[in-house]
C-alpha positions in Angstrom: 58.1 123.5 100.8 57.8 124.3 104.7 60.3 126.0 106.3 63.2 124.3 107.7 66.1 125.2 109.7 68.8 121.9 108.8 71.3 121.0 111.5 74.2 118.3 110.9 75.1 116.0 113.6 77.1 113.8 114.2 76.7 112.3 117.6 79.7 114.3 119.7 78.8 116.9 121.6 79.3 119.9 120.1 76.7 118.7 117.1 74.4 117.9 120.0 75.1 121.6 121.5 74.1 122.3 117.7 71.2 119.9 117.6 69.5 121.8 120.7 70.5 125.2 119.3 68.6 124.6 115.6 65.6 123.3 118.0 65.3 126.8 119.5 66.3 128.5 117.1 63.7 127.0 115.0 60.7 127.3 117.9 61.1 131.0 117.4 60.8 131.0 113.5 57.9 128.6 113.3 60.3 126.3 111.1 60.6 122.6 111.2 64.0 120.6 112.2 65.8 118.3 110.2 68.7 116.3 111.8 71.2 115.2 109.5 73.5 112.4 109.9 75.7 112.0 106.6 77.9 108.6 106.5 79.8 106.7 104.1 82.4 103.9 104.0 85.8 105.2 103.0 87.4 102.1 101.0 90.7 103.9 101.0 90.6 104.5 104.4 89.4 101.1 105.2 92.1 99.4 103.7 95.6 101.2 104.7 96.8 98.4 107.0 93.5 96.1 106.3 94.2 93.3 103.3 91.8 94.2 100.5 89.6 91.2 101.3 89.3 92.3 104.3 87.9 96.0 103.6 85.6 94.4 101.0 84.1 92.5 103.5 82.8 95.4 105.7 79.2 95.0 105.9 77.7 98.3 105.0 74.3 97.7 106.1 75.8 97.1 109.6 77.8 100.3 109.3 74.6 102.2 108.4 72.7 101.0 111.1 75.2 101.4 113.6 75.2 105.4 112.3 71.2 104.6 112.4 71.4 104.7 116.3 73.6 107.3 116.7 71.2 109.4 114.5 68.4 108.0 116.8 70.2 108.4 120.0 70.9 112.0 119.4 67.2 113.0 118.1 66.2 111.0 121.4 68.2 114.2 123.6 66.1 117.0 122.4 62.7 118.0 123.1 61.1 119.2 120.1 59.9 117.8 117.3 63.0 116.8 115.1 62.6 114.9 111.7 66.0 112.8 111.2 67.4 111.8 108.5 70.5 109.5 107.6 72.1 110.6 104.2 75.3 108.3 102.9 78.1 110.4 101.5 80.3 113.1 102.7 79.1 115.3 105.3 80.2 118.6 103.5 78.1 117.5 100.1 74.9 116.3 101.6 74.5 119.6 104.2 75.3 122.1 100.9 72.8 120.0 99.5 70.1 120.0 102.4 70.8 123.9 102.5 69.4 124.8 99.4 65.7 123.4 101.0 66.6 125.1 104.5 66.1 128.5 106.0 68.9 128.2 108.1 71.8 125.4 108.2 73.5 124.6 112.0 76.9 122.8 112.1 79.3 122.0 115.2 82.5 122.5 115.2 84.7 120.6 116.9 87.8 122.9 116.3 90.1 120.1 114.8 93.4 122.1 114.3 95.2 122.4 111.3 96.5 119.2 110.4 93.4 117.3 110.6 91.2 120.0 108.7 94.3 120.1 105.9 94.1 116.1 105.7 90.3 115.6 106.0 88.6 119.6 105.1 86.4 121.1 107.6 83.1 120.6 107.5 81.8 123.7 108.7 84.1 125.7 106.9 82.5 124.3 103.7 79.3 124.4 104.8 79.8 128.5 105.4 81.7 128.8 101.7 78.9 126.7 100.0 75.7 126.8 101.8 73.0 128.5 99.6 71.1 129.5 102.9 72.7 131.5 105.8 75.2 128.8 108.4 75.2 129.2 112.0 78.6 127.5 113.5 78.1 126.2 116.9 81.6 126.1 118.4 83.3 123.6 121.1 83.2 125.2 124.9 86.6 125.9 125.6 
């Protein structure tokens, strides 16, 4: 398989900041770029205060191409020749996946805090513990 240096994004900044990192990162290693956008609807989350009729109603093939155009809108920022891809399930599975194909895997952090990261899990803090390639973490400008 070619070489390919994987970047998650997510649409905020920082995984833009990331996005344009992997692109040059990748320029200089002859490698190919592939912009990941992982999404999935979270029943349980969905339906806290909603009735459950309501939270089956959510149209998940709206939902995925409302992700669609965030994916395309953020590819559409770089120059360079980015391959994207939109992956359902949870962010922290599909990028260990992608790594195990990549040279290199690129994640934003967006520097929660604690509470958030205890109640959801960081994403790049996965990514570093179960990557099988090497992670670059692409921190938030303070």
């Amino acid at each position: 398989m070619d070489k390919t240096v994987v970047v998650g994004v997510d649409g905020s900044q920082v995984s833009r900041n990331a996005l344009r990192w992997a692109v040059e990162d990748a320029e200089r290693r002859g490698c190919a770029v592939e912009a990941i956008l992982a999404w999935h609807v979270d029943y349980g989350l969905v339906a806290g205060p909603m009735s459950a009729t309501a939270a089956a109603s959510v149209d998940r093939e709206r939902v995925r191409e409302a992700y669609q155009a965030v994916l395309d809108d953020v590819v559409r920022d770089v120059d360079g020749n980015v391959r994207p891809v939109l992956a359902e399930g949870d962010a922290r599975d599909v990028l260990a996946k992608a790594s195990e194909h990549a040279v290199l895997l690129v994640v934003g952090s967006h520097g929660a805090g604690p509470i958030r990261e205890a109640l959801l899990g960081s994403v790049s803090s996965h990514c570093v513990h179960h990557a099988a390639c090497p992670v670059v973490v692409v921190r938030e400008p303070k």
